[in-house]
mmCIF file of the C-alpha atoms, coordinates in Angstrom:
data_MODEL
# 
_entry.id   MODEL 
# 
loop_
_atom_site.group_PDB 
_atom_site.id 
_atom_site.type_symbol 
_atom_site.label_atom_id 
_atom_site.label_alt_id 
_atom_site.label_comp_id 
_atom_site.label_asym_id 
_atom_site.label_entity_id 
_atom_site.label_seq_id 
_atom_site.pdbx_PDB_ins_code 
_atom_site.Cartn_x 
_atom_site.Cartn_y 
_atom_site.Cartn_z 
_atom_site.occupancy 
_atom_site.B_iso_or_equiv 
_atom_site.pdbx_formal_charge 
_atom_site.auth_seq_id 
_atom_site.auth_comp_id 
_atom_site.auth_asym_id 
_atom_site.auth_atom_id 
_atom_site.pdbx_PDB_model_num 
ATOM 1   C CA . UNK A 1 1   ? -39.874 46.641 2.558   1.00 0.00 ? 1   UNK A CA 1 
ATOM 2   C CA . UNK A 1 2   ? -40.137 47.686 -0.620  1.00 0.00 ? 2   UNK A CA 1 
ATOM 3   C CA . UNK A 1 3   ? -39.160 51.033 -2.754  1.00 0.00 ? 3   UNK A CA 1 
ATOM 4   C CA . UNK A 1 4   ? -43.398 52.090 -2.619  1.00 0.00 ? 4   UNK A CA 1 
ATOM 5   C CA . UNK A 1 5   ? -43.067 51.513 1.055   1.00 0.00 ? 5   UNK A CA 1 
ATOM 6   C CA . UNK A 1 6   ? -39.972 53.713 1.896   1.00 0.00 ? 6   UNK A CA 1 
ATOM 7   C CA . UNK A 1 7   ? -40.551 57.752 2.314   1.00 0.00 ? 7   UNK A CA 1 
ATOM 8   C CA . UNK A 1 8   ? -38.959 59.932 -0.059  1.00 0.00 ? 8   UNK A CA 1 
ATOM 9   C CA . UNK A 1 9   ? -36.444 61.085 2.264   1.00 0.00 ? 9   UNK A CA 1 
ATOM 10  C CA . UNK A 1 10  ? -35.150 57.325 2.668   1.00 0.00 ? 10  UNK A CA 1 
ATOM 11  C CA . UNK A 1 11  ? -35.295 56.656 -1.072  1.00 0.00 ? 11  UNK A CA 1 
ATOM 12  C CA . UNK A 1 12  ? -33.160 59.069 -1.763  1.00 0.00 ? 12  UNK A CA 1 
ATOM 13  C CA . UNK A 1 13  ? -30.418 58.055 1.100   1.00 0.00 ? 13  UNK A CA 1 
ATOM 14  C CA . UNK A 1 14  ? -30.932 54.514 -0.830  1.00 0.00 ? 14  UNK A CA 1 
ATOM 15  C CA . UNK A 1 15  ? -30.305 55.864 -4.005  1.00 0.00 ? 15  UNK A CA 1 
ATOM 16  C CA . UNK A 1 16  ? -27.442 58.286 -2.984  1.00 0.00 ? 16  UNK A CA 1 
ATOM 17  C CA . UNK A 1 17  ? -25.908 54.955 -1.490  1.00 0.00 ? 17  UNK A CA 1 
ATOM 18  C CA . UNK A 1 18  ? -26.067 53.143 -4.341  1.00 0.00 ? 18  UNK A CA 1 
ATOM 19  C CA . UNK A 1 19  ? -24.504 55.698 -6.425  1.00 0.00 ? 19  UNK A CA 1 
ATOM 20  C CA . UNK A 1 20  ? -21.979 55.960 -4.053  1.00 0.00 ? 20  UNK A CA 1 
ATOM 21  C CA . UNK A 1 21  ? -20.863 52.477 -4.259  1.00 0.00 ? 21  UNK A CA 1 
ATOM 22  C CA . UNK A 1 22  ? -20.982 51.797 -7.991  1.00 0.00 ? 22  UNK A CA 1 
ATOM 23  C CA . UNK A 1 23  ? -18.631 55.682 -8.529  1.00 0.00 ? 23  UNK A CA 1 
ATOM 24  C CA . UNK A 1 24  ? -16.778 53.526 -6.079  1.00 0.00 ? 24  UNK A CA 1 
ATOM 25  C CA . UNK A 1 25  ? -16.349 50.423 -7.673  1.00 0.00 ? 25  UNK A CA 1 
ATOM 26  C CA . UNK A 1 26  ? -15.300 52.540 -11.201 1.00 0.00 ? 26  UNK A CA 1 
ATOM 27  C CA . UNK A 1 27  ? -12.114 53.812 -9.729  1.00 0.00 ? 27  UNK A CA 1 
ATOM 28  C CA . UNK A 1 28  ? -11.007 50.299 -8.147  1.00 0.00 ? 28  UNK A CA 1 
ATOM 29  C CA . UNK A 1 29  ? -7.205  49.634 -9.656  1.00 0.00 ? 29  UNK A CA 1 
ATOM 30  C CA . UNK A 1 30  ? -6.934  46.411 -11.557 1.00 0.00 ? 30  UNK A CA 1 
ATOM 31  C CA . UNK A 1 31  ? -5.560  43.715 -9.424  1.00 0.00 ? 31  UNK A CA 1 
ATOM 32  C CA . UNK A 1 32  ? -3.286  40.729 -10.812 1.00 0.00 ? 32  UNK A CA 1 
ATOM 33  C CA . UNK A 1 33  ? -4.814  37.404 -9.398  1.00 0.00 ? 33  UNK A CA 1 
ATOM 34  C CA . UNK A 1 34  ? -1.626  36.469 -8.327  1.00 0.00 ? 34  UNK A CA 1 
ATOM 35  C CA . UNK A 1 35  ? -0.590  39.167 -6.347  1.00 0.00 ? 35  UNK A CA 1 
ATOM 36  C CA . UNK A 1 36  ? -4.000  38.654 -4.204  1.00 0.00 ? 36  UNK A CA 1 
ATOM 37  C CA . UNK A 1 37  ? -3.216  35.025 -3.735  1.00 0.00 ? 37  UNK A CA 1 
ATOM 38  C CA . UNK A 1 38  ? 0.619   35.777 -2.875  1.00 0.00 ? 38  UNK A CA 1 
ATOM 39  C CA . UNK A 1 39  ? 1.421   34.354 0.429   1.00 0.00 ? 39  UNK A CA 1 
ATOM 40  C CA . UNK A 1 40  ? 1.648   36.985 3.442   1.00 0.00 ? 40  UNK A CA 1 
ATOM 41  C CA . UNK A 1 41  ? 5.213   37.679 4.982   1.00 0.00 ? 41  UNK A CA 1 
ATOM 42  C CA . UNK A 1 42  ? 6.336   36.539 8.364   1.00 0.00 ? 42  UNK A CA 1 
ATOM 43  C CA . UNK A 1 43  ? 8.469   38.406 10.595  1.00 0.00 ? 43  UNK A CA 1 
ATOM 44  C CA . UNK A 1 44  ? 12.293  38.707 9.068   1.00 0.00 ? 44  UNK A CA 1 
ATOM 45  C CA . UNK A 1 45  ? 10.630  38.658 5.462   1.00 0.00 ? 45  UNK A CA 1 
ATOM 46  C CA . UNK A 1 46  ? 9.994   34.837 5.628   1.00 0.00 ? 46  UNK A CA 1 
ATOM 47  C CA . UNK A 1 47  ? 6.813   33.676 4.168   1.00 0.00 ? 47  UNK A CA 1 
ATOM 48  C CA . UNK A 1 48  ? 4.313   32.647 6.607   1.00 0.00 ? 48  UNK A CA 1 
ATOM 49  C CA . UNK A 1 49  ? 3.831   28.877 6.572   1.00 0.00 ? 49  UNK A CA 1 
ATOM 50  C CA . UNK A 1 50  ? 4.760   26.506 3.339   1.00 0.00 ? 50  UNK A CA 1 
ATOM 51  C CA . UNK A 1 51  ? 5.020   27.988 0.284   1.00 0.00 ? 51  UNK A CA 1 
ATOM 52  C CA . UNK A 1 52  ? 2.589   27.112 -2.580  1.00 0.00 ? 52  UNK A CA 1 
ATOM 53  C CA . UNK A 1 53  ? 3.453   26.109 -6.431  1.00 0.00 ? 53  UNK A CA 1 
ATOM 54  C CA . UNK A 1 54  ? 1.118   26.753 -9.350  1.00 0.00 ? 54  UNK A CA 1 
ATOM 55  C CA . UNK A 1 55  ? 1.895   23.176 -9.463  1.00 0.00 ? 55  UNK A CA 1 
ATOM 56  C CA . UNK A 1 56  ? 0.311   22.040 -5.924  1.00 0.00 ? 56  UNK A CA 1 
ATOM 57  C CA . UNK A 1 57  ? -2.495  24.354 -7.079  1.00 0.00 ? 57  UNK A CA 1 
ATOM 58  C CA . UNK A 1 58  ? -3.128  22.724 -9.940  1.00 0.00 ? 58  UNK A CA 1 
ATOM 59  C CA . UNK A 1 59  ? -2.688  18.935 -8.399  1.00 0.00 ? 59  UNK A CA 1 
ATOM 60  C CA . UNK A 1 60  ? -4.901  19.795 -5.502  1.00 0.00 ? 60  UNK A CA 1 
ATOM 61  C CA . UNK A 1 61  ? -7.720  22.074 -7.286  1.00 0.00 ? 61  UNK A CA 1 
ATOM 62  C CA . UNK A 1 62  ? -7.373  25.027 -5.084  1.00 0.00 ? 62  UNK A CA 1 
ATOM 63  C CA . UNK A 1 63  ? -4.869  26.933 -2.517  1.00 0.00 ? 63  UNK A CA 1 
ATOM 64  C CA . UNK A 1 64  ? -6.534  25.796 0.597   1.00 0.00 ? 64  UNK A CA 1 
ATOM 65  C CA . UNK A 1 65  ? -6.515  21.999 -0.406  1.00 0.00 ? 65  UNK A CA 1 
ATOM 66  C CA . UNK A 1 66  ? -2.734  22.653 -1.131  1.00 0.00 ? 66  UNK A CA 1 
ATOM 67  C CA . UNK A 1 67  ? -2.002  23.966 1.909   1.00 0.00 ? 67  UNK A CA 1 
ATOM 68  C CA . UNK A 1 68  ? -3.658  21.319 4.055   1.00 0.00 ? 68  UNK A CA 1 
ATOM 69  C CA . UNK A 1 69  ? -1.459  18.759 1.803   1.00 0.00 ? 69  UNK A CA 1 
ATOM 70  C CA . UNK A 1 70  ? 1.776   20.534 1.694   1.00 0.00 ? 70  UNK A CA 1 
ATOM 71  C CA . UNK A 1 71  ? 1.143   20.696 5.701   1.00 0.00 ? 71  UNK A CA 1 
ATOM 72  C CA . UNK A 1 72  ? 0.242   17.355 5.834   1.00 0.00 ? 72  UNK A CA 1 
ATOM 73  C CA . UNK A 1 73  ? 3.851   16.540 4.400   1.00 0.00 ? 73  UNK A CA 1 
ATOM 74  C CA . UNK A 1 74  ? 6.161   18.578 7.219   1.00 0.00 ? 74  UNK A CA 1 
ATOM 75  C CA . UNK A 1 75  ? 7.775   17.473 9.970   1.00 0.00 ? 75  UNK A CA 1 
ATOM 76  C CA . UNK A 1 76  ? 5.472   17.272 12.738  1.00 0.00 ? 76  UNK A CA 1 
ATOM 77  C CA . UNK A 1 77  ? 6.776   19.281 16.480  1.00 0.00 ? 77  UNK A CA 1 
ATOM 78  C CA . UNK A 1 78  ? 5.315   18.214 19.806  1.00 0.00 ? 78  UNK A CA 1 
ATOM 79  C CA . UNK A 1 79  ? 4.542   21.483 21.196  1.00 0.00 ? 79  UNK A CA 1 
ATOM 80  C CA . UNK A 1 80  ? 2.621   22.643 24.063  1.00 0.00 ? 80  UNK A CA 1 
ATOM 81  C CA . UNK A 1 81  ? 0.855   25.681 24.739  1.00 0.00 ? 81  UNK A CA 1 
ATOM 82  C CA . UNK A 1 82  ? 0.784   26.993 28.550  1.00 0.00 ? 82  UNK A CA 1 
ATOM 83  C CA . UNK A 1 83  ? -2.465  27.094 30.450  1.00 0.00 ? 83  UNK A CA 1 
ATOM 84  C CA . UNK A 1 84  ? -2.265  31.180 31.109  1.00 0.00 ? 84  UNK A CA 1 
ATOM 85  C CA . UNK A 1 85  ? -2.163  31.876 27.442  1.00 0.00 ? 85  UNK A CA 1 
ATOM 86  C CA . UNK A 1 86  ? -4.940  29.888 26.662  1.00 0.00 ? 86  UNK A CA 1 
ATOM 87  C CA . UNK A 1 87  ? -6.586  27.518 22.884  1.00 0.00 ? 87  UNK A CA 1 
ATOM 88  C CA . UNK A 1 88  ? -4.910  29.258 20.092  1.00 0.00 ? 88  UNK A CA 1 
ATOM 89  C CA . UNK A 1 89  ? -5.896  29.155 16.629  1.00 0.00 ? 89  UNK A CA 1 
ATOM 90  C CA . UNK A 1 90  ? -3.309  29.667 13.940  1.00 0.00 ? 90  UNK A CA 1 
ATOM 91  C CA . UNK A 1 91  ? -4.243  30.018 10.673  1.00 0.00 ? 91  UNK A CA 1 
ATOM 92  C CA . UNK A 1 92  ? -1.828  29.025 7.185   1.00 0.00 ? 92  UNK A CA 1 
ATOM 93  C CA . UNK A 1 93  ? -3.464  30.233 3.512   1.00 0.00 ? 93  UNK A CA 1 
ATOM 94  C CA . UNK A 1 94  ? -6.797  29.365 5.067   1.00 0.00 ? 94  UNK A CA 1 
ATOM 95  C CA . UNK A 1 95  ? -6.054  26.748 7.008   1.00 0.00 ? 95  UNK A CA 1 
ATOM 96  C CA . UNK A 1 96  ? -6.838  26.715 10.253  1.00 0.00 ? 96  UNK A CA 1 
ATOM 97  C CA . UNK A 1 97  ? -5.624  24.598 13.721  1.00 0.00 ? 97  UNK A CA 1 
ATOM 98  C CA . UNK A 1 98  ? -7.011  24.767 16.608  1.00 0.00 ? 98  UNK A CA 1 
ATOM 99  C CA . UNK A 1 99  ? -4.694  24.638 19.369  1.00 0.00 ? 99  UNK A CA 1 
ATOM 100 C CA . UNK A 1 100 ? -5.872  23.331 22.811  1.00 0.00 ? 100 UNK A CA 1 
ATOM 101 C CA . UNK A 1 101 ? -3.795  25.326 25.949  1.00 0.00 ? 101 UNK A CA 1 
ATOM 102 C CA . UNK A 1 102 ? -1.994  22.461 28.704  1.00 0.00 ? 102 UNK A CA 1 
ATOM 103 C CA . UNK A 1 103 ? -1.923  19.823 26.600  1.00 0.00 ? 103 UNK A CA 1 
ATOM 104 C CA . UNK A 1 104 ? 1.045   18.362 24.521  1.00 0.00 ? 104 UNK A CA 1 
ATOM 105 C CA . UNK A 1 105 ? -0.330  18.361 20.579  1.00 0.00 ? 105 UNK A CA 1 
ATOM 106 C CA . UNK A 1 106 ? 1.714   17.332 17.162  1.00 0.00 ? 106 UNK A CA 1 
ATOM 107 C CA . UNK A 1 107 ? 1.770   20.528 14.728  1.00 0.00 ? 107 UNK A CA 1 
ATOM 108 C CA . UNK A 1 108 ? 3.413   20.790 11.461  1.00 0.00 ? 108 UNK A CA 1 
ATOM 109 C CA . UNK A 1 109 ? 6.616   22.607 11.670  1.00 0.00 ? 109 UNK A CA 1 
ATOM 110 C CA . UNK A 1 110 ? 4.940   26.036 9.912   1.00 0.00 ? 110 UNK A CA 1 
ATOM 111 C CA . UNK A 1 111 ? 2.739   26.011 12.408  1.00 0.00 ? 111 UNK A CA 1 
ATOM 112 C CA . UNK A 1 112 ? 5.149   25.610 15.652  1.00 0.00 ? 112 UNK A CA 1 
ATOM 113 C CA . UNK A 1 113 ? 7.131   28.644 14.244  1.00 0.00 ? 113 UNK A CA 1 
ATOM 114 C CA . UNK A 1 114 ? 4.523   31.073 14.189  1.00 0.00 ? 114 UNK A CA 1 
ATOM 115 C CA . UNK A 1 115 ? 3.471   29.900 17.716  1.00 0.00 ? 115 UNK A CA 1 
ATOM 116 C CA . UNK A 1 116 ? 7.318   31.071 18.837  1.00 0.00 ? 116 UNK A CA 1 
ATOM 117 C CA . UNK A 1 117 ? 7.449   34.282 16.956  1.00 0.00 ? 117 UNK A CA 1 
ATOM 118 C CA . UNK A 1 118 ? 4.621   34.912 18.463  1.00 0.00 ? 118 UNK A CA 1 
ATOM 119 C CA . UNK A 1 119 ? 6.040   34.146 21.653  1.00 0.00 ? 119 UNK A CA 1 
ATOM 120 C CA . UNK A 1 120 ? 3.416   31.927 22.681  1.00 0.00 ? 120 UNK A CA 1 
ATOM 121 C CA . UNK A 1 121 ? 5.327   28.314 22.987  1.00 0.00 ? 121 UNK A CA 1 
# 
């Protein structure tokens, strides 16, 4: 549908809308790339999962590529999730593991302790 097809009524609402969102997008504070990219916090102000260099960045092209490598490098836990909580998924800087429920599975460490603070394993 084009702008000849809509009634006045709805081209205004359109326009209003649009107007709306580009006042909007004016008063958006200036954000520091790194700040975004920061890791989150875990519980007890530990960061969640491994954290990433500039370096690793760098040597890997991007953060999720890092974290899958720096993962790839830790300890690995044998860890299984009960049956009555059901497949968990627990997700590091982007990177995700899919966690089958009943059956014994090797994690990386990172990934074990956010399974216990969550009080899953």
């Amino acid at each position: 549908m084009n702008a000849k097809d809509l009634d006045p009524a709805e081209a205004a609402a359109q326009a209003a809308v649009a107007q709306s969102a580009a006042a909007a997008a004016d008063r958006l504070p200036e954000v520091d790339p790194s700040e975004v990219m920061a890791p989150a916090e875990g519980p007890l102000g530990q960061p969640a999962g491994p954290s990433l260099t500039a370096e690793d960045q760098k040597k890997y092209g991007n953060r999720l590529t890092a974290t899958y490598m720096r993962l790839r490098k830790e300890k690995k836990v044998r860890i299984r999730i009960p049956v009555q909580h059901g497949d968990e998924v627990v997700i590091i800087n982007g990177a995700r593991f899919n966690i089958k429920c009943g059956e014994p599975v090797e994690v990386p460490e990172s990934v074990a302790q956010i399974l216990e603070q969550s009080e899953i394993i």
